[in-house]
N, C-alpha and C positions, 0 to 999 in steps of 0.2 A: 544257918546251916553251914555257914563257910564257906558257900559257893554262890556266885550271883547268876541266879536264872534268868536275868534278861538279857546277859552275855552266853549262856548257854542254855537254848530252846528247846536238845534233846537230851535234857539229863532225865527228865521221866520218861523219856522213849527208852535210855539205855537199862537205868533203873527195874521199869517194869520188864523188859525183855529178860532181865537176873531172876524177879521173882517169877514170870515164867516158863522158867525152867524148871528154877527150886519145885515149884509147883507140878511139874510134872515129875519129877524123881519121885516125888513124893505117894503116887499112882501105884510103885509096889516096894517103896523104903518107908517107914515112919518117918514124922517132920522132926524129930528130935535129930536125927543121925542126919536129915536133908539141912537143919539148921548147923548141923557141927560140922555139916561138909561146907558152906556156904561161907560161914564166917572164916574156918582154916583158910580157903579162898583166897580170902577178903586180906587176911592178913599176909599170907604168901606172896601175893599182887604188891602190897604196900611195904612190902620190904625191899621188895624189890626196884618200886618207886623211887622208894631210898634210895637205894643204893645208884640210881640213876643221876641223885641230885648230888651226890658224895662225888669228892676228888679224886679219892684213895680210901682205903680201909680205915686209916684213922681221923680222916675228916665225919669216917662214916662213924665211929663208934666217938667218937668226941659227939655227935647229934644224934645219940640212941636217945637217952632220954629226951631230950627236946622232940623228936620225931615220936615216941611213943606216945608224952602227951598232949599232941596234936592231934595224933588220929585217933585216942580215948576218947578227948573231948569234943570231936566231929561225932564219934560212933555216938553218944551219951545224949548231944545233944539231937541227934538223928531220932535215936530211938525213944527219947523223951517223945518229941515233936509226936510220930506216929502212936506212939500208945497214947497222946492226949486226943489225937484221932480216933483212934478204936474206941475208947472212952468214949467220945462223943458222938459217937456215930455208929454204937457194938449191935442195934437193933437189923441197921439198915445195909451193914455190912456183912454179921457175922449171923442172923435169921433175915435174909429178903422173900423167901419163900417157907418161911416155918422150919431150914433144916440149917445148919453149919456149913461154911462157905470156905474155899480156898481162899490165900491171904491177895 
């Protein structure tokens, strides 16, 4: 995943505190519009990351592409990793009581 969880013990405490949220917008927005609001987020925060690690403007767009695909192939493999999850797990996550579960 790109980040060493035994150097960082609450990345799934920050992690799930994102999903819920999402999950609560979600209460009187569709998940389609709480996922387009999530990932815009996602990407605004990381630009801005950027721009924190950049010198100047042009150190920053000399590393557009190299910085986009980094954070493609983080998002990519992120979301591989959990949807082999959900796969593997769609019973006990997404029916535990016979109905459809928040994420």
């Amino acid at each position: 995943m790109g980040v060493d969880l035994n150097k960082d013990p609450t990345f799934f405490d920050r992690a799930d505190a994102h999903i819920q949220l999402a999950n609560e917008h979600c209460s009187d927005t569709g998940r389609g519009k709480v996922s387009a609001s999530l990932m815009y987020g996602s990407a605004r925060f990381q630009a801005w990351n950027a721009a924190t690690w950049a010198e100047d403007v042009e150190d920053m767009k000399a590393r557009r592409d190299e910085t986009v695909k980094y954070f493609v192939e983080q998002y990519k493999a992120m979301l591989e990793e959990n949807l082999d999850d959900y796969i593997g797990n769609f019973e006990q996550y997404m029916r535990p009581n016979g109905s459809l579960d928040a994420a």
